[in-house]
N, CA, C and O of each residue as an XYZ file, in Angstrom:
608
protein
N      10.406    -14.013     13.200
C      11.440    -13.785     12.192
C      12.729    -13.374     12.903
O      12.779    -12.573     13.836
N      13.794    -14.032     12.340
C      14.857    -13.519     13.139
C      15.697    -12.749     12.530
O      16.583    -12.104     13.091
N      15.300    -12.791     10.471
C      16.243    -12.064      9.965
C      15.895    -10.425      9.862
O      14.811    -10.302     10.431
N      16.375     -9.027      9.352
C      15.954     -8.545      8.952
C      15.456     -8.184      7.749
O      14.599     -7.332      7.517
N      16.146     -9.003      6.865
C      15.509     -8.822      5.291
C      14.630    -10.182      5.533
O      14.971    -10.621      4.435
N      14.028    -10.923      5.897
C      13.277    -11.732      6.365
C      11.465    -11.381      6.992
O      10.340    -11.823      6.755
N      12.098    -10.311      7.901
C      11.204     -9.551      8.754
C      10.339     -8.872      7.472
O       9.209     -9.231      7.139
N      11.229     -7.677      6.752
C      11.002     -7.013      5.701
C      10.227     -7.917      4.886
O       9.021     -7.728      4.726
N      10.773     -8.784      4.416
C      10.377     -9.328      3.522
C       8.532    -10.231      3.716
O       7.672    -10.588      2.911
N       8.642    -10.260      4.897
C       7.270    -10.957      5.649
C       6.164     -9.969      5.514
O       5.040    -10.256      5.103
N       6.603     -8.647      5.932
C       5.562     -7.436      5.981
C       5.359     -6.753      4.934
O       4.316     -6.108      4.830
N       6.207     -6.753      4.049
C       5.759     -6.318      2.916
C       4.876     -7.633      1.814
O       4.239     -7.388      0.790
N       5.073     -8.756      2.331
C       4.339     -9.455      1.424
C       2.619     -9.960      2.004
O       1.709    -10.628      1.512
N       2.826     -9.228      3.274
C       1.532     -9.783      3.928
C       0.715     -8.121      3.810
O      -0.513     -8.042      3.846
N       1.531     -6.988      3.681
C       0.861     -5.723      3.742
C       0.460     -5.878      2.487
O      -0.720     -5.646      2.225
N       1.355     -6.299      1.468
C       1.025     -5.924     -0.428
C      -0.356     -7.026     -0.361
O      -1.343     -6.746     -1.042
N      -0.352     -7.942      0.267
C      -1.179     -8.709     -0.004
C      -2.422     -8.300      0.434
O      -3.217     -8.312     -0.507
N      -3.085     -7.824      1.825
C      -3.623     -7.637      2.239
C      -4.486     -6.588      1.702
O      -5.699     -6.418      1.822
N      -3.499     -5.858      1.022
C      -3.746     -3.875      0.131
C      -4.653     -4.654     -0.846
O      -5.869     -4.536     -0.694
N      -4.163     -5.458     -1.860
C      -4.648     -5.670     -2.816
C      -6.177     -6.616     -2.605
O      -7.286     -6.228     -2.975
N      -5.985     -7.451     -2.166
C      -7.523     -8.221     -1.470
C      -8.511     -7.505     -1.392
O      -9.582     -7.633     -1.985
N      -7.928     -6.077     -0.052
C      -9.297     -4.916     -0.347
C      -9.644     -4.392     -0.683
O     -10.765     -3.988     -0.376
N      -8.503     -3.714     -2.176
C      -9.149     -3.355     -3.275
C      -9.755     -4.246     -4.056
O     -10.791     -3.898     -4.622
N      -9.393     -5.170     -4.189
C     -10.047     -6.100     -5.145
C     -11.769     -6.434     -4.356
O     -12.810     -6.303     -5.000
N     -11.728     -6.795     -3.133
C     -12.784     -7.241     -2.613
C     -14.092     -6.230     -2.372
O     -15.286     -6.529     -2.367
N     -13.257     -4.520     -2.113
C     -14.137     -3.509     -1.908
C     -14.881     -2.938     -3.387
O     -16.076     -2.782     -3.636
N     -13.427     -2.649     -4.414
C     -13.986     -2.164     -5.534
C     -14.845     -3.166     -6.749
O     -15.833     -2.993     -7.463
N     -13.688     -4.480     -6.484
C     -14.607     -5.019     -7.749
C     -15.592     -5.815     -7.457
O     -16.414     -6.177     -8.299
N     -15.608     -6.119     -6.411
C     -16.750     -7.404     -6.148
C     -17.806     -6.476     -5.058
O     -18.957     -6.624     -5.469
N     -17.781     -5.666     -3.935
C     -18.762     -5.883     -3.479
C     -19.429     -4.173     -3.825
O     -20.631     -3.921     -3.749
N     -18.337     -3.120     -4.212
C     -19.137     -1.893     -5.139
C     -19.215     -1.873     -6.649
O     -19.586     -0.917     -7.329
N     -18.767     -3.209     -7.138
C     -18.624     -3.255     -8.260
C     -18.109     -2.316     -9.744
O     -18.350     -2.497    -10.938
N     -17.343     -1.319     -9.046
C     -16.447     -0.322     -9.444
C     -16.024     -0.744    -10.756
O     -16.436     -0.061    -11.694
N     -15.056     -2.033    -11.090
C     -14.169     -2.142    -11.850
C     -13.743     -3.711    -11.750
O     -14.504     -4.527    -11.229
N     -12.677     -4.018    -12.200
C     -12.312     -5.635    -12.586
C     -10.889     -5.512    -11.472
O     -10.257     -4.539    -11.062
N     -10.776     -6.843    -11.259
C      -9.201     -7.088    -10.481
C      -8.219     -6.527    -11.288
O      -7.371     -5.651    -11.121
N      -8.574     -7.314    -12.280
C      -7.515     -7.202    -13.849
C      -7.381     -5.278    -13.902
O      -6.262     -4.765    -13.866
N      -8.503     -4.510    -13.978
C      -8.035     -3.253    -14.342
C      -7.468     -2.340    -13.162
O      -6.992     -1.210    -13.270
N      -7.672     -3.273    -11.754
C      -7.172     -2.471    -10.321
C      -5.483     -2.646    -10.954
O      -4.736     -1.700    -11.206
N      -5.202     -3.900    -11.093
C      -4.113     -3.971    -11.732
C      -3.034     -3.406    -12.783
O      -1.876     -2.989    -12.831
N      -4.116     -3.651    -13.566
C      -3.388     -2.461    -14.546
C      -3.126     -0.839    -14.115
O      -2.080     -0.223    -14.315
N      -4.108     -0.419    -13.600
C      -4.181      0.725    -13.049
C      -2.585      1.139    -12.427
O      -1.740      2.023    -12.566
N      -2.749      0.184    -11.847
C      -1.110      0.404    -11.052
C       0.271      0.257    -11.846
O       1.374      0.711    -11.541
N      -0.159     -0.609    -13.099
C       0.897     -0.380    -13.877
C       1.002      1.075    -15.029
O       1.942      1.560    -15.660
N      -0.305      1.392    -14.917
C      -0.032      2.149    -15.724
C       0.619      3.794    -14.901
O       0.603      4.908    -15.425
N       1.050      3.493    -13.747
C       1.858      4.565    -13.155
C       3.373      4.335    -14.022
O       4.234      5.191    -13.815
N       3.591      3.582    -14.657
C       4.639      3.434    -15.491
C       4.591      3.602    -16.882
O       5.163      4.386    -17.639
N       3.677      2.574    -17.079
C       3.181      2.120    -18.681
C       2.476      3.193    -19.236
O       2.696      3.453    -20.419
N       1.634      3.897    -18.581
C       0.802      5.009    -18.702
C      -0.250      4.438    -19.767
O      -0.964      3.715    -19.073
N      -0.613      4.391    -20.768
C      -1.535      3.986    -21.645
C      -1.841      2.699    -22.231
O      -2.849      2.016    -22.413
N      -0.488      2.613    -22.479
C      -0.299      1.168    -22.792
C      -0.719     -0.139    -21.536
O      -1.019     -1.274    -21.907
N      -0.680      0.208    -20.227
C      -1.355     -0.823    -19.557
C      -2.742     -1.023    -19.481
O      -3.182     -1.345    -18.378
N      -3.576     -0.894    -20.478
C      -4.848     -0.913    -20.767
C      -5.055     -1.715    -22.103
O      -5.924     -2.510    -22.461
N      -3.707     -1.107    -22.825
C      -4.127     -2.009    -24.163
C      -3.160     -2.979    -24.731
O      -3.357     -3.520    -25.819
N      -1.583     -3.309    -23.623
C      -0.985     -4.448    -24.031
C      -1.603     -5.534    -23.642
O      -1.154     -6.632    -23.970
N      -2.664     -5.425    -22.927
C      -2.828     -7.236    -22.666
C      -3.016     -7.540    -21.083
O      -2.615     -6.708    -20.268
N      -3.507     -8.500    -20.748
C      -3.854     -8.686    -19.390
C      -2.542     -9.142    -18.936
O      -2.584     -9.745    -17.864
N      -0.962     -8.968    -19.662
C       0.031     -9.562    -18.784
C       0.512     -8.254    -18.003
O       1.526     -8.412    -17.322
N       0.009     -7.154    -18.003
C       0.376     -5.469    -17.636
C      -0.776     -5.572    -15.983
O      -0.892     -4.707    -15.115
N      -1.422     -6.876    -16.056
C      -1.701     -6.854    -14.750
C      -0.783     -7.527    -13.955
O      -0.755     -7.305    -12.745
N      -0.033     -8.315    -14.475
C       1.156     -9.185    -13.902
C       2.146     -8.236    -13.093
O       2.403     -8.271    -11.889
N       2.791     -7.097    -14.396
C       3.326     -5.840    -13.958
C       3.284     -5.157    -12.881
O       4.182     -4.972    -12.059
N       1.550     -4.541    -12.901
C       0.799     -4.100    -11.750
C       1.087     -4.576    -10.668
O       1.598     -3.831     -9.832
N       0.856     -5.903    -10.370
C       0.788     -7.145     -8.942
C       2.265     -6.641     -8.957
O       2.508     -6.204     -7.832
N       3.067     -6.555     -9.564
C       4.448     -6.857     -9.105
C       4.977     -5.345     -8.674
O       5.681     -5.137     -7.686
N       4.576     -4.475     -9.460
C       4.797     -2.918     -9.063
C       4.183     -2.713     -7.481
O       4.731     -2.095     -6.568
N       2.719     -3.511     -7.444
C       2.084     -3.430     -6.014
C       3.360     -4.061     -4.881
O       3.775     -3.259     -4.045
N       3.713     -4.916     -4.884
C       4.457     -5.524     -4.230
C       5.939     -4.684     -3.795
O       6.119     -4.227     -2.666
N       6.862     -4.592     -4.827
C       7.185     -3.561     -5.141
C       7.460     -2.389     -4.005
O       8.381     -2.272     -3.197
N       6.244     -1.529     -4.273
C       6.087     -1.052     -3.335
C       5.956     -0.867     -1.722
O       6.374     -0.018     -0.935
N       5.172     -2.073     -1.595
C       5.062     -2.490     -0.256
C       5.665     -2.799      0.727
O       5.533     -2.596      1.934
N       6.906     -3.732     -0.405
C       8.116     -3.490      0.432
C       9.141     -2.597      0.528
O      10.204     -2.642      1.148
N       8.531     -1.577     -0.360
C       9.812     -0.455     -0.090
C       9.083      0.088      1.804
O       9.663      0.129      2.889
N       7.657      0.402      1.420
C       7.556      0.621      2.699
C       7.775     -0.138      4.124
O       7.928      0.412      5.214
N       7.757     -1.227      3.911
C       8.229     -2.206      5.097
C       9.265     -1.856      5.334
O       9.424     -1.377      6.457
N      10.444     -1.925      4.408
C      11.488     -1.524      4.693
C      11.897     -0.114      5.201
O      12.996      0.009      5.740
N      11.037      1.006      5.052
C      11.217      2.232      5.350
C      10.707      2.086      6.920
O      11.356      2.558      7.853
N       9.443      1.359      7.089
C       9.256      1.503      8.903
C      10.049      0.834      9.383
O      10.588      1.327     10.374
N      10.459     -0.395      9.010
C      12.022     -0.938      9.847
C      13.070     -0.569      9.776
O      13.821     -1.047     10.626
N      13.639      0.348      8.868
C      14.628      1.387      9.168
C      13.995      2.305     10.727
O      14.330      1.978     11.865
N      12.931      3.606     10.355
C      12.679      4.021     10.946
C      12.616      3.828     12.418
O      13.209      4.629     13.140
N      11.785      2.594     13.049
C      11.914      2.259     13.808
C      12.577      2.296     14.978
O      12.063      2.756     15.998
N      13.534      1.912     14.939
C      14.215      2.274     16.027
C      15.054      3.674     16.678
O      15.701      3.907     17.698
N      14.715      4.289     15.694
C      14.630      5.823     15.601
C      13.932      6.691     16.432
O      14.352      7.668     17.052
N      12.561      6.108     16.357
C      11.392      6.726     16.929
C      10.832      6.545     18.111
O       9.719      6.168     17.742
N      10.783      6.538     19.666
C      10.484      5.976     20.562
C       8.868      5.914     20.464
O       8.223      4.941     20.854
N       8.320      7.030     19.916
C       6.101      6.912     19.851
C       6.396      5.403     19.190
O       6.039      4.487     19.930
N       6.922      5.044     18.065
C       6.623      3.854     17.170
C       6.733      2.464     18.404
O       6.070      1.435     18.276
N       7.616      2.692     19.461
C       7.819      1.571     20.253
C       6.606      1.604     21.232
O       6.220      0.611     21.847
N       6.251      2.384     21.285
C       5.084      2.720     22.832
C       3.812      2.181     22.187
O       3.525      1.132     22.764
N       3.141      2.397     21.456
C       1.721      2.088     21.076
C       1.597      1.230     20.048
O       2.185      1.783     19.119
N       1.077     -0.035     19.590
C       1.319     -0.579     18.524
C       0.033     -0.062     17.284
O       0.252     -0.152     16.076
N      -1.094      0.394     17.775
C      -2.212      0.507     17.322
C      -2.356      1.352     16.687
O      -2.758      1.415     15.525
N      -1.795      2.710     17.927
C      -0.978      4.127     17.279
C       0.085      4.523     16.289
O       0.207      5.613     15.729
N       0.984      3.225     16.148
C       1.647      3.621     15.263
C       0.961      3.005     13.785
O       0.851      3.428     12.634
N       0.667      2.062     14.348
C       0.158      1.526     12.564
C      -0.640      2.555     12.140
O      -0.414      3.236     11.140
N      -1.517      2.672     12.842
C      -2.550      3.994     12.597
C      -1.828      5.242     11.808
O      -2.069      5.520     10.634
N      -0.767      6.053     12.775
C       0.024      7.159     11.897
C       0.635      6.073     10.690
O       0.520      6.568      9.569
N       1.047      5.164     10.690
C       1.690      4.546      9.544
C       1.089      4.468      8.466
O       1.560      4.746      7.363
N       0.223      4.162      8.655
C      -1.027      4.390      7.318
C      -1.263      4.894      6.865
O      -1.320      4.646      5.661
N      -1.763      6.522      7.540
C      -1.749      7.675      7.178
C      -0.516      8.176      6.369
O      -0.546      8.943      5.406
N       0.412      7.684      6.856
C       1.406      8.159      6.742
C       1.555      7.824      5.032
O       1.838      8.818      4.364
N       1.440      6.906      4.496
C       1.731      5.508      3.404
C       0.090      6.259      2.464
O      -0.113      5.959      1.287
N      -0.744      7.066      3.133
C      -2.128      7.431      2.096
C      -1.164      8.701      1.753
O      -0.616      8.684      0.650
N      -0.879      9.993      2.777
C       0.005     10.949      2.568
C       0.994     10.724      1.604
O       1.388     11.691      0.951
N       1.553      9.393      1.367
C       3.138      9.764      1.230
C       2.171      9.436     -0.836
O       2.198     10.426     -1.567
N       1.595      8.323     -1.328
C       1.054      7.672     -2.352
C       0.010      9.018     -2.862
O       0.243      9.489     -3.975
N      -1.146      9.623     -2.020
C      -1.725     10.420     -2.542
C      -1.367     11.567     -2.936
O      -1.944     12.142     -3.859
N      -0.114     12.189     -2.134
C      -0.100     13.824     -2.554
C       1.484     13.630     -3.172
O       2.062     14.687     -3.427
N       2.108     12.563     -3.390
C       3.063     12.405     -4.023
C       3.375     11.916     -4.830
O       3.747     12.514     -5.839
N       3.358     10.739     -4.734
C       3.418      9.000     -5.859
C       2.466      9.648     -6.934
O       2.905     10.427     -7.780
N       1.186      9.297     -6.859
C       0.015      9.636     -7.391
C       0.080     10.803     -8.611
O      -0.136     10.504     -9.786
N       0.410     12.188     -8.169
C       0.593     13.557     -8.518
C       1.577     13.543     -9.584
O       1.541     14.206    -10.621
N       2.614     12.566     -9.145
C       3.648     12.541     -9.907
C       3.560     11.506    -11.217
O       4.207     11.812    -12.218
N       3.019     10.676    -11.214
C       2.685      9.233    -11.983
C       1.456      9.869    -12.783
O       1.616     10.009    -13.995
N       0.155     10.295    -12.171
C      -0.716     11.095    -12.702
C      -0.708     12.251    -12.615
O      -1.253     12.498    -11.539
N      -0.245     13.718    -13.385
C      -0.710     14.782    -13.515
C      -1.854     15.334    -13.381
O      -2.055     16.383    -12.768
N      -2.658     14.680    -13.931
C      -4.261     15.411    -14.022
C      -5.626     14.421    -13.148
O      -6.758     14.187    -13.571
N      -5.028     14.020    -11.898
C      -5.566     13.421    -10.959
C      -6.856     14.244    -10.926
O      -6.745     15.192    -11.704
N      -8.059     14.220    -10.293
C      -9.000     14.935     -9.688
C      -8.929     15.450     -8.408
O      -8.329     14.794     -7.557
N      -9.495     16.630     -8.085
C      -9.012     17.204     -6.701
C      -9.656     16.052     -5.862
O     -10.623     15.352     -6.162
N      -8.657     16.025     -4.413
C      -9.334     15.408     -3.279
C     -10.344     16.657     -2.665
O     -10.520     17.870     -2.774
N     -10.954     15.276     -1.832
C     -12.789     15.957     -0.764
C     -12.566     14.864     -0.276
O     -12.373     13.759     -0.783
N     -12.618     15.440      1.374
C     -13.097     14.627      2.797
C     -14.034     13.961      1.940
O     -14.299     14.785      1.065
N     -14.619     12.999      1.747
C     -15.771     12.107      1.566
C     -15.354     10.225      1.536
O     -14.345      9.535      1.391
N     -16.528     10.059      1.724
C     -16.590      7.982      1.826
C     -15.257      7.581      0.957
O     -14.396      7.122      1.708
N     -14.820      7.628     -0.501
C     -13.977      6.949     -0.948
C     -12.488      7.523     -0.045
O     -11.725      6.634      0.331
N     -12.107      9.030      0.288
C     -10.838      9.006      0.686
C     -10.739      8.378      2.019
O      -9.706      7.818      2.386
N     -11.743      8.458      2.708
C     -11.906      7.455      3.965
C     -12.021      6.506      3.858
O     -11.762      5.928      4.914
N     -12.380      5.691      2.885
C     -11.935      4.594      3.066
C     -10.902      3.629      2.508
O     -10.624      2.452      2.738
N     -10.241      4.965      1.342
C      -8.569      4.346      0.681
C      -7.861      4.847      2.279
O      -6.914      4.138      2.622
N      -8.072      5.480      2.821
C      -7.126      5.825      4.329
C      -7.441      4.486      5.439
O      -6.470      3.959      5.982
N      -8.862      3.975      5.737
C      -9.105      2.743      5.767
C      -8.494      1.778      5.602
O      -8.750      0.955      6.481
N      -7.673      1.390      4.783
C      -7.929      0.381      3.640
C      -6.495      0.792      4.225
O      -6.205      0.079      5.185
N      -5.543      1.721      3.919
C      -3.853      1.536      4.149
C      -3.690      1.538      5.727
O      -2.596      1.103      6.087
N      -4.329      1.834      6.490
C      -4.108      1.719      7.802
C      -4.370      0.407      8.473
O      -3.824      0.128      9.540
N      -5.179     -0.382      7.877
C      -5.571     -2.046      8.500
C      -4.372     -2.805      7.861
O      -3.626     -3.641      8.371
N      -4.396     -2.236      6.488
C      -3.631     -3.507      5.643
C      -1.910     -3.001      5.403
O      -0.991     -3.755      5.082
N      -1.852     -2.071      5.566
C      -0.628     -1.694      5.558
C       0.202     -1.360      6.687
O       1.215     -1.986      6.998
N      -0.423      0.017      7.514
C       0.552      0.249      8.765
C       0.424     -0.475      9.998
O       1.317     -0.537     10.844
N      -0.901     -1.118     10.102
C      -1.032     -2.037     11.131
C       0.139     -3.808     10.932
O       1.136     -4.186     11.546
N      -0.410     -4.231     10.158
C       0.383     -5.470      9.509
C       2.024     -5.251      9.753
O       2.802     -6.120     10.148
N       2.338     -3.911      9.425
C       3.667     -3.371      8.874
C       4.285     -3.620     10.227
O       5.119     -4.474     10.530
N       3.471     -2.322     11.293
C       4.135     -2.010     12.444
C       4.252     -3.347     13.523
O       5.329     -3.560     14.078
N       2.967     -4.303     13.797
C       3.312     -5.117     14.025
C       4.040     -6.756     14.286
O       4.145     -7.498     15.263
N       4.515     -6.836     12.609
C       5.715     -7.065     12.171
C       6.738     -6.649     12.664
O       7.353     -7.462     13.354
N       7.136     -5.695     12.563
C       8.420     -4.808     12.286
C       8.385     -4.975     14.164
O       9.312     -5.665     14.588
N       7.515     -4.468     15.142
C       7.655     -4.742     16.578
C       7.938     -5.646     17.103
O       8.499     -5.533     18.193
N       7.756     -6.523     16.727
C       8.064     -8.568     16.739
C       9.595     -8.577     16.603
O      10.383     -9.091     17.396
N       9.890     -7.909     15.442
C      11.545     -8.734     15.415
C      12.254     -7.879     16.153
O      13.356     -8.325     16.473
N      11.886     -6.274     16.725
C      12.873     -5.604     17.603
C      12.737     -6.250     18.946
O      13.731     -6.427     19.649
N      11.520     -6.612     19.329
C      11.644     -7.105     20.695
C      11.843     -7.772     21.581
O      11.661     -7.351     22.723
């Protein structure tokens, strides 16, 4: 990529994409948790709040697009960052890694809290390890090595 809203635009559509696949692939199909359609909604209803459950399966459309959305706000936040940070230039593995973390931190004890009030407490256990999982492969890894490509 040679542009930067290009670059951005690459990593956030390959991170949003990637996010959503493994929720979809972890929760609905192989623990059988829930539906694509309601991972979806779910995410819209950080807006819609109630109503993305009972306008209709186009509030998953919403969702996908709120997911996205997002993804590239964060793309765009590590390619700002970036060149800021000399750790982010040294390790690529390492940074996606903190990046991830970084992107579970920034969604769980913030986004989340704020969108949902009456969340359930977090516990070290299998599901937060593996939503931390799950943003560190598909998000800060994807992200950072993107974003390292077009500085270098």
């Amino acid at each position: 990529m040679k542009s930067k809203s290009g670059t951005i635009f690459l990593s956030g559509l390959i991170a949003g994409t990637l996010d959503i696949l493994a929720a979809v692939i972890i929760y609905a199909i192989i623990l059988e948790k829930t539906t694509a359609v309601k991972i979806l909604q779910s995410i819209a209803s950080g807006i819609f709040k109630k109503e993305a459950y009972t306008a209709g399966p186009q509030m998953a459309w919403y969702g996908l697009g709120l997911h996205y959305l997002i993804a590239f706000i964060f793309a765009w936040f590590y390619f700002i960052i970036y060149p800021y940070f000399q750790f982010l230039k040294k390790n690529l593995i390492l940074s996606g890694v903190l990046y991830g973390i970084f992107v579970w931190i920034i969604m769980n004890l913030i986004v989340l809290p704020i969108a949902f009030p009456l969340l359930p407490e977090k516990h070290l256990d299998f599901p937060l390890i593996l939503s931390m999982l799950i943003l560190i492969f598909c998000i800060g890894l994807p992200i950072a090595s993107i974003t390292r490509k077009f500085y270098r």
